[in-house]
N, C-alpha and C positions, 0 to 999 in steps of 0.2 A: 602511335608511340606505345611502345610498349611499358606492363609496370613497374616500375620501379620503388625502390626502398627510399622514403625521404629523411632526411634528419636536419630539424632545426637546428641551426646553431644559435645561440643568443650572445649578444655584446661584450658579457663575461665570462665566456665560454672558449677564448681563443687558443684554445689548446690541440695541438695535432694527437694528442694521448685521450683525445676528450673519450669516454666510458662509450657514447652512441656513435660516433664515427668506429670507434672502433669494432662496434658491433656489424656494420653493414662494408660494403667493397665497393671501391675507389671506382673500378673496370663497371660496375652497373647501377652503381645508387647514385644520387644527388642530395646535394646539400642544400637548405635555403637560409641565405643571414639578409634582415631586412633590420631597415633604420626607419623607424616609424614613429610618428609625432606623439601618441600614446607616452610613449618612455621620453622625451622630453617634454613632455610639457606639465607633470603631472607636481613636481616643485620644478620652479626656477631655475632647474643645474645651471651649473657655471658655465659658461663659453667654452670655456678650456675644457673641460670634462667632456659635455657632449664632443671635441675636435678631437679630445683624444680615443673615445670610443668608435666613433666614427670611422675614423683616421685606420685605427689598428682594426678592426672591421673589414677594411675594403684592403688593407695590407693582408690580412690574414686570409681571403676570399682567391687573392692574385696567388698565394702561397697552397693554397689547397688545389689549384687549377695547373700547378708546375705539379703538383703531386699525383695528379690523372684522375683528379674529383671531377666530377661536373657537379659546377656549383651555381646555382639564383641568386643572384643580387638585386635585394631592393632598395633602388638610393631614397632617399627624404622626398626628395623634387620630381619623383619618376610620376608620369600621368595616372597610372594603375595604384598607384600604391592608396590601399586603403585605412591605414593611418594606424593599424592596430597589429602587435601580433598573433591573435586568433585569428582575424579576419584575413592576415594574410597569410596564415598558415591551411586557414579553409580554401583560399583561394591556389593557392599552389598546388597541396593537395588533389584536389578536383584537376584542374587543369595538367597536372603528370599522371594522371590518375594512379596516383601510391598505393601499392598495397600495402606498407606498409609506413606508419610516422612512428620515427624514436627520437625523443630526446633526455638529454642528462638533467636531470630535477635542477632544479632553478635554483637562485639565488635571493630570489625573492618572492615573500609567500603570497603576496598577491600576482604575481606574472603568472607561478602557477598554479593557484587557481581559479583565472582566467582560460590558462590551457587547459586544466582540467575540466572546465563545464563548457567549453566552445563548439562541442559536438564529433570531435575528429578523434578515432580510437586510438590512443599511443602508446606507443611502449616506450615505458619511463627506465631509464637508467640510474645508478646512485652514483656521487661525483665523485670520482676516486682520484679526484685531485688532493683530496682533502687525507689527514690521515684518522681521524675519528667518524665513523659514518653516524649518519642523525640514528639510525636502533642503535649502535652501540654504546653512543652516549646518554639514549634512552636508558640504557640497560644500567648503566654507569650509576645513575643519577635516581632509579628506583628506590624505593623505601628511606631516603636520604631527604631528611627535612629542612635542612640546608646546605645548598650547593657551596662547594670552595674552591676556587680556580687551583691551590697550593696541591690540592689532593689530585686533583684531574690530570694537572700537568707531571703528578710522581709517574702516573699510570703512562701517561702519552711517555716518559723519559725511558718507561723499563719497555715498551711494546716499542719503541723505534731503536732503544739501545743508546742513543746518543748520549756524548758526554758521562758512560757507565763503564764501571771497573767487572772485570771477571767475574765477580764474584756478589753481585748485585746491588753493587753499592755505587754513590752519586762520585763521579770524577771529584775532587779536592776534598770530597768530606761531607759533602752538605748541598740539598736542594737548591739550595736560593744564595745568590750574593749580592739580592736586591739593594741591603745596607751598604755595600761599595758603590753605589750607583745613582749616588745624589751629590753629587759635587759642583758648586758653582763655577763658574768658566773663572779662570783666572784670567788679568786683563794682559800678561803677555802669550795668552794663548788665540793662536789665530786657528780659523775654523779655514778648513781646507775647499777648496775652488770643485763645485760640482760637475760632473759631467753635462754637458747641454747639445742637444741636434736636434740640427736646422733642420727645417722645416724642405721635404721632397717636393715632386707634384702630385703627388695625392693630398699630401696634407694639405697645400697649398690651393688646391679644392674644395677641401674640408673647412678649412677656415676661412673662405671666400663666403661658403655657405655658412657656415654660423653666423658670420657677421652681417648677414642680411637679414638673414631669419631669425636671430635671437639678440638682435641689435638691446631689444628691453631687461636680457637679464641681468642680477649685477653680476659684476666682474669682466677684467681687460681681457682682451687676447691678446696682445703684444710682445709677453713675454714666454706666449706657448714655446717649450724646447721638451717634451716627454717623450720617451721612447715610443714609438710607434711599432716596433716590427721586435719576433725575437730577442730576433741580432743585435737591436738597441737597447734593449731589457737587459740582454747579458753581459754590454758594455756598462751598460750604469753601474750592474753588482760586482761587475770585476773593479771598478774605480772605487766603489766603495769599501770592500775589501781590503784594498792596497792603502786608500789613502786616510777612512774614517773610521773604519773597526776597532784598529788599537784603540784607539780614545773614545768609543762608542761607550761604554761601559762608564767610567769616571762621569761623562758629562752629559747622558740621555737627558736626564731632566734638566740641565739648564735653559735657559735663555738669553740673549743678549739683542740690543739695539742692534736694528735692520744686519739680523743674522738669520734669515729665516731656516736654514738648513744647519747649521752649526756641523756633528758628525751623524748627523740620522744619513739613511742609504734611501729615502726619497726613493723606493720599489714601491711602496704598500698599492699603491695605482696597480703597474704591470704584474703585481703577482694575482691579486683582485680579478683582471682580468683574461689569465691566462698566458701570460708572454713570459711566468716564469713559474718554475717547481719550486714547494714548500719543500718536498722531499731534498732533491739537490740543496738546494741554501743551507737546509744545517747544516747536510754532509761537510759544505764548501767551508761552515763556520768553525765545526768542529775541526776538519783537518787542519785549517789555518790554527786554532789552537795547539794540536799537538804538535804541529809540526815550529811552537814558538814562535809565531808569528803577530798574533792576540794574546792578550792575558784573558785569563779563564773568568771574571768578571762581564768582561766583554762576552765571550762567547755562548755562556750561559744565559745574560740577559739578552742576549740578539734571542739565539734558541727558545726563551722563554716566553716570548713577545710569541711567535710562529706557532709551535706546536703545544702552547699551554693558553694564554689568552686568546689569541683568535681563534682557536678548536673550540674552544671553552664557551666564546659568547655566540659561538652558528650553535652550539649545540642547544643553549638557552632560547635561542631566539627561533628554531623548529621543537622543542618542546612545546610550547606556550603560546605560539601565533594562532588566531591575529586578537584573541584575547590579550597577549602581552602588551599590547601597543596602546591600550586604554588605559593603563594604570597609572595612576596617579595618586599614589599615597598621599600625600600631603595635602591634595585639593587644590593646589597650584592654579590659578586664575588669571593670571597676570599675560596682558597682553606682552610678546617680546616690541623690546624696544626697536625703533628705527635704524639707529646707529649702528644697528649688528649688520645692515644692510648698507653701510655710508661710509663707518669709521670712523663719521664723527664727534669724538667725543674728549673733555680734555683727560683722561684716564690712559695713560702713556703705555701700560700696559696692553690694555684694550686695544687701542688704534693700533700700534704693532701687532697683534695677534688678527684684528681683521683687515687692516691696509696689507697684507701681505696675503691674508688668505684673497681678499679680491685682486690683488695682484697675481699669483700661483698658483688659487685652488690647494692653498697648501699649508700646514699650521704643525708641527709638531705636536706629538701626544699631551706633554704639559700644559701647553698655550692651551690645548681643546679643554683639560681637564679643568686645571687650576688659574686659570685668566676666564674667557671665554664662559666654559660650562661654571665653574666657580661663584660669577656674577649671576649667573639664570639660576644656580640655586638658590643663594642669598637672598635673590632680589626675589623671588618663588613668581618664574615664569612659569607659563602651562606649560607641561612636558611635550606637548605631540609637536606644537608649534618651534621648539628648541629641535626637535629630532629634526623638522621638518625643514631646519637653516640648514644642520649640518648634513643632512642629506644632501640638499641643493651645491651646498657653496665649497665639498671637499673633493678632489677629484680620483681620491679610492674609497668614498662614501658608496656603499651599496647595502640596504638594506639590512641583508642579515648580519652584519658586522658595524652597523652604526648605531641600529635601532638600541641593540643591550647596551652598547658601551654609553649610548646618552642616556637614556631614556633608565637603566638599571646603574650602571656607574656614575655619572655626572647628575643626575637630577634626582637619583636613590629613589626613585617614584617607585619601585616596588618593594619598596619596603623592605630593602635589605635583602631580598631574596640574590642577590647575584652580589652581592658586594658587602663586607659585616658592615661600614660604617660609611654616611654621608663624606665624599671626599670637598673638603668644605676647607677654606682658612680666612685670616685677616689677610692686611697688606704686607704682614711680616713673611708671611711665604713666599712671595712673588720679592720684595725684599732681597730675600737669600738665597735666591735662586736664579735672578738677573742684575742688571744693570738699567731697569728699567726706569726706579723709581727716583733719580735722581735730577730727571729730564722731564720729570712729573710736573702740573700744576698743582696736583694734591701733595699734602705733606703725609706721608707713611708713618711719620711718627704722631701723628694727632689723631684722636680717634672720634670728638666733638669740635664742633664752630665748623664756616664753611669750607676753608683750607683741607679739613682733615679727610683724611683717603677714604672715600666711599665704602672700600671693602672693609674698614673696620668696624665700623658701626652695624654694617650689615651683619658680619659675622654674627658678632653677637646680638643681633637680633633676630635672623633666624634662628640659633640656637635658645634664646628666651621662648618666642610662640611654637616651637616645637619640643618645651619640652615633655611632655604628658608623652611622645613618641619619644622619643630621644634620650632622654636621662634614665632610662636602664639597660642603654649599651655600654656595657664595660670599657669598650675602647674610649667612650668619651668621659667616663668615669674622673678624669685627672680636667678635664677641662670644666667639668660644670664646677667641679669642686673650685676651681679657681674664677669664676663666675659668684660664687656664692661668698666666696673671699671678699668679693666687691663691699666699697660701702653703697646703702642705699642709693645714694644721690649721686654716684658715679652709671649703676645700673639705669638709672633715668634717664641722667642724659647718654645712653648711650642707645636707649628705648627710642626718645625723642630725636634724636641725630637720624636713627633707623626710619623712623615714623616717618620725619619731614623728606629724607631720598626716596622712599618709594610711592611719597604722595606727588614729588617731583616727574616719575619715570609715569604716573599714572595720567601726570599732567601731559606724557610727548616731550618733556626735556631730554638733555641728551648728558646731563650730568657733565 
């Protein structure tokens, strides 16, 4: 056999634009994508997630073989397969005797550097899927003693042009219309019918085999319908487009009873893993805008989510690794509860936000932030072990886009460095923001005795044993002050309320 040019593809890499395929030719190089027990086994991922990696894996192998790649496929259950991506990239290697390995740098900073010390010389590519490359937002972020996602994404605005006037100014007037972008769902607003496909025979493969082999993690597979191929990815974002964008803007942050999608576009999976362009999607958002189709609310906060938050936390999360992933401002200690693994629990908010993600693999940003992460700050779980749920149980959870958003956003463990202010509330947020709390055991309006909502007492109890950290960020400025407003014997019991739930969560209750 003569040598040929190898290039790994990895699971989040399914892109026919990928940087190292296109370095090498279809007519004499080969490809190898292997499914190896390593990447599933390392947290819990969900069912659904490993079926959809998989799944769009062995779709996207069949798609590069109509394209006149010769491609290596390694399934899970193949007799050879030696369980790791180094190992089987040593073993391929050797065996086509390659003279040459290229692959597009990872996604996650331990894949590679596991690639990198494995022994096989490679030529690494940068992902030019992305529009900020990790030196440029190096460069970005030099001499800046605190990062601001508001200033990064001006940059990302004026270098793609989106959403910009002639003359270098922001479409409508202004950066941001984040303020139009919190609006509770009104109840005769119905949330529109998502796209879902059935499951092929590959996938049908796929999930044969999950459910033998990861029968123990949690989450169902019963209700897997994700796109698996391009051509499903781009059916999803045309549906969304047509049928959620308008209203995508008004009601991103809400929530509502067993509404897990409301108008989110449910991509962040297929973009994550290559079955769509960051580049396209604005285009497709911005043109829907000008052409009156979206209000500029909308289009701006889709746009800003893509090419300003997600550039923004890869860029944090390869500054910083794998130092970043220790940090733990607060000293956080706290075993995570069970319940985050069950659902069970009587907090009506809570169970909704994990009975659907073990249902879906799937939780909208609020639920992660302000339910979910919310409680793990309050309640001061260890951060690695919280990154370590959502890692497992989301199914566009990948590393470098999980780790900052929990671990720097929802849990502020470094200390403000990625976010100015703890995003932390009472029951009143989640309150005003769904329809959650009425279907509650807990009363949201009581903040003492045992009725009263868990997250009130916490609030302000985390905010009391944090404040030596905390009471000299001017954002929280309006809040301590109205803390201090308190009478004495109000701050007590609400010290004592705080005391007795986390001696409860310490005890294994499930609150």
């Amino acid at each position: 056999m003569s040598a040929c040019r190898l290039a790994l593809v990895l699971g989040d890499q399914l892109s026919f634009d990928l940087s190292s395929l296109q370095a090498l030719d279809p007519q004499r190089d080969a490809v190898l994508l292997a499914e190896v027990a390593a990447e599933t086994d390392y947290v819990p991922h969900h069912p659904q997630k490993i079926t959809l990696i998989f799944s769009a894996m062995r779709h996207f192998a069949e798609a590069l073989r109509e394209r006149g790649w010769q491609v290596h496929y390694v399934k899970l259950d193949d007799a050879q397969n030696s369980g790791s991506l180094p190992s089987e990239l040593q073993r391929w290697a050797k065996q086509l005797q390659a003279a040459e390995v290229h692959i597009t740098e990872c996604g996650e900073w331990r894949i590679e550097d596991e690639l990198q010390r494995c022994g096989v010389p490679i030529t690494w590519h940068d992902d030019s899927r992305f529009i900020c490359a990790r030196s440029e937002f190096a460069r970005w972020a030099e001499g800046r003693k605190q990062l601001r996602m508001e200033f990064f994404y001006r940059e990302m605005r004026r270098k793609t042009g989106l959403l910009m006037n002639g003359d270098g100014t922001p479409v409508g007037g202004a950066w941001n219309f984040d303020a139009e972008n919190r609006k509770a769902l009104p109840k005769q607003i119905k949330a529109p019918v998502t796209a879902r496909f059935p499951a092929d025979a590959i996938t049908q493969e796929v999930l044969a085999l999950v459910a033998e082999r990861f029968s123990h993690h949690y989450g169902s597979l019963a209700s897997f319908d994700y796109p698996v191929t391009h051509a499903e990815a781009d059916a999803l974002w045309q549906h969304f487009i047509e049928v959620a964008l308008p209203a995508f803007g008004d009601y991103q942050d809400a929530m509502a009873l067993n509404e897990p999608y409301l108008f989110h576009a449910r991509i962040a999976a297929a973009l994550n893993i290559g079955l769509l362009d960051v580049r396209r999607l604005c285009v497709d958002v911005e043109t829907a805008y000008l052409q009156g189709r979206v209000p500029l609310n909308a289009a701006e906060g889709f746009i800003r989510q893509l090419i300003g938050w997600r550039e923004y936390v890869r860029g944090i999360y390869w500054m910083h690794m794998p130092e970043y992933a220790e940090r733990n401002a607060f000293g956080n200690t706290r075993a995570l509860p069970e319940f985050y693994w069950t659902g069970k629990t009587r907090m009506k908010c809570m169970s909704q936000a994990i009975d659907q993600t073990l249902e879906h693999a799937y939780a909208h940003h609020i639920q992660r932030l302000m339910v979910t992460g919310n409680f793990a700050l309050l309640a001061g779980i260890q951060p690695s072990q919280v990154c370590d749920w959502y890692l497992a149980v989301y199914m566009d959870a990948f590393d470098w886009v999980e780790l900052p958003n929990t671990l720097g956003m929802v849990m502020h463990a470094d200390g403000g460095y990625l976010g100015s202010k703890p995003y932390c509330s009472s029951g009143q947020y989640i309150k005003r923001m769904s329809n959650y709390c009425g279907d509650c055991a807990y009363k949201v309006s009581e903040s003492v005795g045992e009725q009263a909502c868990p997250f009130n007492a916490l609030y302000w109890h985390f905010l009391m044993r944090h404040r030596e950290q905390l009471g000299g960020n001017h954002r929280l400025a309006m809040v301590y002050r109205g803390l201090d407003k308190m009478t004495e014997a109000k701050q007590q019991g609400l010290w004592a309320r705080g005391e007795q739930l986390l001696a409860r969560l310490d005890a294994g209750e499930a609150l």
